[in-house]
Structures are given as structure tokens and as C-alpha cells.
N, C-alpha and C positions, 0 to 999 in steps of 0.2 A: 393610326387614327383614321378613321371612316373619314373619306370625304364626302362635302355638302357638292353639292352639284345647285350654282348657281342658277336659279329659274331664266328663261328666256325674256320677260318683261318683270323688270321688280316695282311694283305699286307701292303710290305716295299717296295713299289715301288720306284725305280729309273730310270733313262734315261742314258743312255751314246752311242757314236758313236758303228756301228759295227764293228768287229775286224774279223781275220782270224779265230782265232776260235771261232768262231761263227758261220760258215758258214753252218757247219753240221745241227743243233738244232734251227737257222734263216731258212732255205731253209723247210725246214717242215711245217712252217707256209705257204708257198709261196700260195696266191689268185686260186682259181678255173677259173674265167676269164684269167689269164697269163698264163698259160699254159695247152694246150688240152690233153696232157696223158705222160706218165711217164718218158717216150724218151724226150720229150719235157722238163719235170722238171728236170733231170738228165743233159741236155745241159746248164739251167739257172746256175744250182748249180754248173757246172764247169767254168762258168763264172765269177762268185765271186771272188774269187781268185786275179785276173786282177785285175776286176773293183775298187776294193779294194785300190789297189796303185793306181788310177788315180787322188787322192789329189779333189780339191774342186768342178770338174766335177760331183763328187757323191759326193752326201750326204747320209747317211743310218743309220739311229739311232733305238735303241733298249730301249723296255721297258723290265727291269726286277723287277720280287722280290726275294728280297735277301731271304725273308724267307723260300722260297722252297729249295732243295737240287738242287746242283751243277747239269746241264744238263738239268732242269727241270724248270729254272730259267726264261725262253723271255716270254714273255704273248702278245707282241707286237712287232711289224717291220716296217717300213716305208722307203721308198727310195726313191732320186728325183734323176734327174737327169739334168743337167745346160748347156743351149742350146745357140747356134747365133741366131741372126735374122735368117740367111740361114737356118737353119736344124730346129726350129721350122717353117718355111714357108713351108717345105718339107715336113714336117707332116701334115702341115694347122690345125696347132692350133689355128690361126686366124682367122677360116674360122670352118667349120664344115668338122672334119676330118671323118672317115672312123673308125669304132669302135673294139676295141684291139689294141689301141694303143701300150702297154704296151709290149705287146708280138710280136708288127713286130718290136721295138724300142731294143729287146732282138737277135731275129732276125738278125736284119742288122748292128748290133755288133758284132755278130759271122762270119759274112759273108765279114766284112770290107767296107759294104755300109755306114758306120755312126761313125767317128772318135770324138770322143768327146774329146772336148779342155784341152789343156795343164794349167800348169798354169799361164803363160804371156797370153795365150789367151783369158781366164776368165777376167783376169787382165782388158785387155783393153777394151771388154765387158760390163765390170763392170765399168767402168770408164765413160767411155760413156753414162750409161745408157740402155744399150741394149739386158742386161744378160734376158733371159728367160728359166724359172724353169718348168719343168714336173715332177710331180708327180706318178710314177709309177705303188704303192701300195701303202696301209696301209691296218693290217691285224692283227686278235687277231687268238686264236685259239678257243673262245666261243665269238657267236657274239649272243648276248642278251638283247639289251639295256633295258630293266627293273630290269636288275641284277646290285645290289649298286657295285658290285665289280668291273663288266666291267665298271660303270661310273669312278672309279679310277684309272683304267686302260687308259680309254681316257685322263682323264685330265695329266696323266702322258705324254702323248701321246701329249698333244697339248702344254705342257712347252720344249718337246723334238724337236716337228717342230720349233716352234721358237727363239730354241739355232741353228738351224742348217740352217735356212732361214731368220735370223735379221742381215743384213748389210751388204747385197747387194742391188745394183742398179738394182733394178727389173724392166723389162717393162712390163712382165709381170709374174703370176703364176698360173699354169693349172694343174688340174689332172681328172687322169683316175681311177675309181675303183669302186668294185661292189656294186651293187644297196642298200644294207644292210648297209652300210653307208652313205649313200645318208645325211638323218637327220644332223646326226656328220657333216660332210664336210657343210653342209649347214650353223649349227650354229658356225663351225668357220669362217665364213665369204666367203664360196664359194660360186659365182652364178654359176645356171643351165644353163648347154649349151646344144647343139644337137651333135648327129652326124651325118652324110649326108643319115646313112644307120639306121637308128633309129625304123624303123617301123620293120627290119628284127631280132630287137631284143626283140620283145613283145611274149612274153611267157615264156621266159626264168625264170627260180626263180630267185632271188632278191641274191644271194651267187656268179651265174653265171651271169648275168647280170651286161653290165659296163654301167655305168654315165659318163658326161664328165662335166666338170666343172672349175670353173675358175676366174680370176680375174687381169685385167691393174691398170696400174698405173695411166689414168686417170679415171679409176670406184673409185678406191681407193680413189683419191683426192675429188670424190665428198662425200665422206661418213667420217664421225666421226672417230678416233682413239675410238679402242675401241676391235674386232674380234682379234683374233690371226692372222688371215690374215692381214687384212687392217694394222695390229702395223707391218709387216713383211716389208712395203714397205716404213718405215721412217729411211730413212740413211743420213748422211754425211761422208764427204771425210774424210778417215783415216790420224790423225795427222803425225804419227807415221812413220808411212808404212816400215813395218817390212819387212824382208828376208822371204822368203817363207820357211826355216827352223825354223825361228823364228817363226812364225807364227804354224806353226804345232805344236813347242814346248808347245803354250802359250795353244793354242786349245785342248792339252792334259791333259796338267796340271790343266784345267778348273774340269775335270773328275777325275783325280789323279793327285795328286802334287809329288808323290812319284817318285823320281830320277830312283829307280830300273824301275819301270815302261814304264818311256819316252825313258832308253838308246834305247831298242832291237827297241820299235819302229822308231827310228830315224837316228838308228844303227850310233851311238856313243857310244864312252868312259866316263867312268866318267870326266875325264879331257876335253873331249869335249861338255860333256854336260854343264860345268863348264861355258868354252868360251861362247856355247850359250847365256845364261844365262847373263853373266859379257859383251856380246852384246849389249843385250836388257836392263839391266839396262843403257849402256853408248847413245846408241839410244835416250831412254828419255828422260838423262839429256841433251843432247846437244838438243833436242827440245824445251824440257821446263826444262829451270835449277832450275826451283825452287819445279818439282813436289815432291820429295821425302820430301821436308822440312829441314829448315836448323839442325837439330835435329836428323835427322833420325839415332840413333842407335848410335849419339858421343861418349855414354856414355860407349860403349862396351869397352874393352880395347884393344882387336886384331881385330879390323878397319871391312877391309872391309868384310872378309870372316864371320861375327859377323852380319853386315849390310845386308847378301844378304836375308836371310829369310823372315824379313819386306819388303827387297824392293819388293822379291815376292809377299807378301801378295798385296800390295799395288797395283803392276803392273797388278793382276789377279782378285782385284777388280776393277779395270778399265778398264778391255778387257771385264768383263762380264757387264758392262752395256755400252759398246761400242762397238759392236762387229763386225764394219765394220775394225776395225784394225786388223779381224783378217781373211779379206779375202784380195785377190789379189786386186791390183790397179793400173793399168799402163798405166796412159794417155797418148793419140797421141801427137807426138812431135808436 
């Protein structure tokens, strides 16, 4: 029998959203294409912060491995960002935009040219059908695709896009990033687009050099389930349709179930996290009264504070293979 030869560091890759602190040890990774020089990276990195609290307008997930020490931990970053019709038409992400997307979309954030939607306005977006996704970055700090370990790192990477991009009503999903991923984006399911200024980026190395890339919902339709893309744009309308606290709750708890965890971010009490919680279980039932089962935890003897743990379990297997219940939904009257 062939022996395996043990690699020198074995990776415990994980995925989870980015947090505030992260923002120091995230922004380091930050693309050679997003930003021209150091002034430039030091206004992104103050940006963070914000962008942070704007709930399902951003999305921004992190690969780590736990096996490194503390600080040394992302190996990976990705950000989108969730557009109207109007403000990706302004871009002309339908059209062949104008190339650095990424960094005049950083730009005209800072400037107040470009307000990205709250959460009723995703809601009704998404409801409609009319949400569209821009892809900012994605970004390792060793980009080597014949190294087994960046392949681990990707796939961590492509299970992370779509926890953060399955259950919305996409019309569409675009991204911008440099040329060294071109491959990757391709074999998750991205088609090759232009940009209108394409010729004036022929020389650049392949680190600095952006791609623009992409995918509708009727390319999608004509193609198989199957690309982490293409699965990214099968939704149905949330049963549920949680509070948009609730929701955050459910979103966190995906990642850690741990109460200490969710208070600070939700900034709640114990006792409120409690309400959360004994919400969303009363949600359910009054949806569907029979999802817990007529059984669920009888046998405990001090009722319901005995029952809430299962119903967790239950309710957080259920958001993770549904996961449009765990964005905004707010149809026109």
C-alpha cells in the first residue's frame, strides 16, 4: 500500500461572517486591483466599521484556520455587496462597465454618492425578484493554485459564498476581481464579461488586473443545478418570515449557538435574548403547529425552558437548509 505522507501543517478550515474585530487582520488581505496606494487602503479600512452594521446590504465572510494562532488565523476574505436595479444600472453592470469597479463602489461610499439599502429595502427587492449582488473581492494571502492547501482554502471559500448568497431573489450576480482568480470564479459557475475599457488593461500582471464576470437569472435557468453559482439563485418565499432581529439571531447562531456570543452582538440581555428566542419558537408554531412534533421534549419535567434547546436544534436545522428565511422579504402591498 502507497503511503500518504502527512503534510507539514494540517488546516482546520472554517467559514464564518466578518466581525469588527477582524477588520485590522481582514483589511491586510485587501486586492492590489481596490486600492492604488496606502491612503487609498487606510480610507477602505476606515470604512469597515460602518459597513459592518449595514445588516444584509453586505455580506463579508471569512476563511479561517483555527490551527494557526490567534491574529494569524483569515487565509481568506470575500465581500458583496446588494444592489437595486437603479444603482447596479449606474454602474452598468448590465452593460460593460468601466473597469475598478470595486474601488469607485468604495469611493462613492465615502463620498455619499452610493447609499446602500436598508433592510425593508433589500426586503422588497428581494421580494420582487430584483436584488442584485456585486462581488467586490475575494482574496487569499498565497495565490497558487497548485498548492493542495490553497485548493482547501478555496473550497472553504465556495461553502462560505454560498451560506451568504443562498436565499435571495437574485436577478442577478456579478463580480469584479483580479485576473489570478479568473479559473476559481470560472469553475464556480462565473461567465466572462468585458469591460468597456478592456484593452487599457493588457499588461497588467494577472494580481493587478481585474476580470469582470457574472451571471442572470435567466443564464441560470438555462443551465443544470449544479456550480455553486447557478445553486445560489434557487429560492422560495420564506414560510416564516422572521423580524429582522430574529433573523440576525438565527444567522448567528448558524456560526455559534453560544448565548454569550449573540448578546453583545445583538446587544441584548440575557432575558432578551431569552424573548428572541421564545419568539421564534411561537412564530413557527403558529405557522406550522405541528413542526416541533407532538413529543418534542414532554418528557422533560420543567416544560418549556427544558424544550428550548431541541426546539433550537430543530429551528437551526431548518434555516440551514433554507436559507431564504433568513433574509429580508417585504412584498408590495
Amino acid at each position: 500500500m502507497a503511503r500518504i505522507d502527512r503534510p507539514a501543517h494540517v488546516l482546520r478550515m472554517v467559514h464564518r461572517p466578518m466581525a469588527l474585530a477582524d477588520v485590522d487582520e481582514t483589511l491586510a488581505l485587501l486586492p492590489a486591483q481596490v486600492s492604488a496606494d496606502a491612503a487609498e487602503r487606510a480610507a477602505i479600512a476606515a470604512q469597515w466599521p460602518d459597513l459592518l452594521q449595514l445588516g444584509p446590504a453586505v455580506q463579508s465572510g471569512l476563511m479561517e484556520d483555527l490551527a494557526r494562532p490567534l491574529g494569524q488565523r483569515i487565509l481568506g476574505w470575500g465581500a458583496s455587496i446588494l444592489l437595486s436595479p437603479a444603482q447596479a444600472q449606474a454602474l452598468q453592470l448590465d452593460a460593460e462597465p468601466q473597469a475598478f469597479l470595486a474601488r469607485r463602489v468604495y469611493a462613492d461610499l465615502r463620498a455619499g454618492r452610493l447609499t446602500l439599502m436598508d433592510d425593508r429595502e433589500v426586503g422588497r427587492c428581494n421580494a420582487a425578484g430584483e436584488l442584485v449582488c456585486l462581488v467586490l473581492h475575494f482574496t487569499l494571502p498565497h495565490i497558487d493554485m497548485a498548492d493542495p492547501q490553497v485548493h482547501k482554502i478555496v473550497a472553504c471559500a465556495q461553502e462560505s459564498f454560498r451560506v451568504h448568497h443562498t436565499g435571495f431573489h437574485w436577478q442577478a450576480i456579478y463580480l469584479e476581481n483580479c485576473a489570478a482568480f479568473h479559473d476559481v470564479h470560472r469553475e464556480s459557475g462565473f461567465f466572462p464579461r468585458r469591460f468597456a475599457n478592456e484593452a487599457a488593461l493588457d499588461g497588467l500582471p494577472d494580481p493587478q488586473r481585474p476580470v469582470f464576470m457574472g451571471l442572470t437569472r435567466d443564464e441560470a435557468r438555462r443551465r443544470l443545478p449544479g456550480t455553486t453559482l447557478r445553486n445560489c439563485f434557487e429560492c422560495e418565499p420564506p414560510r416564516f418570515r422572521f423580524s429582522a432581529q430574529q433573523r440576525k439571531l438565527l444567522w448567528l447562531a448558524l456560526f455559534d449557538d453560544a448565548d454569550a456570543a449573540a448578546m453583545p452582538a445583538l446587544g441584548v440581555s440575557v432575558h432578551g435574548l431569552k424573548k428572541l428566542w421564545r419568539g421564534i419558537y411561537e412564530r413557527v408554531e403558529t405557522v406550522e403547529p405541528g413542526f416541533f412534533g407532538d413529543d418534542a421534549g414532554d418528557d422533560l419535567s420543567d416544560g418549556e425552558a427544558r424544550r428550548g434547546p431541541e426546539k433550537r436544534r430543530q429551528v437551526l436545522a431548518y434555516v440551514r437548509q433554507r436559507m431564504e428565511e433568513l433574509r429580508p422579504w417585504n412584498p408590495a402591498a
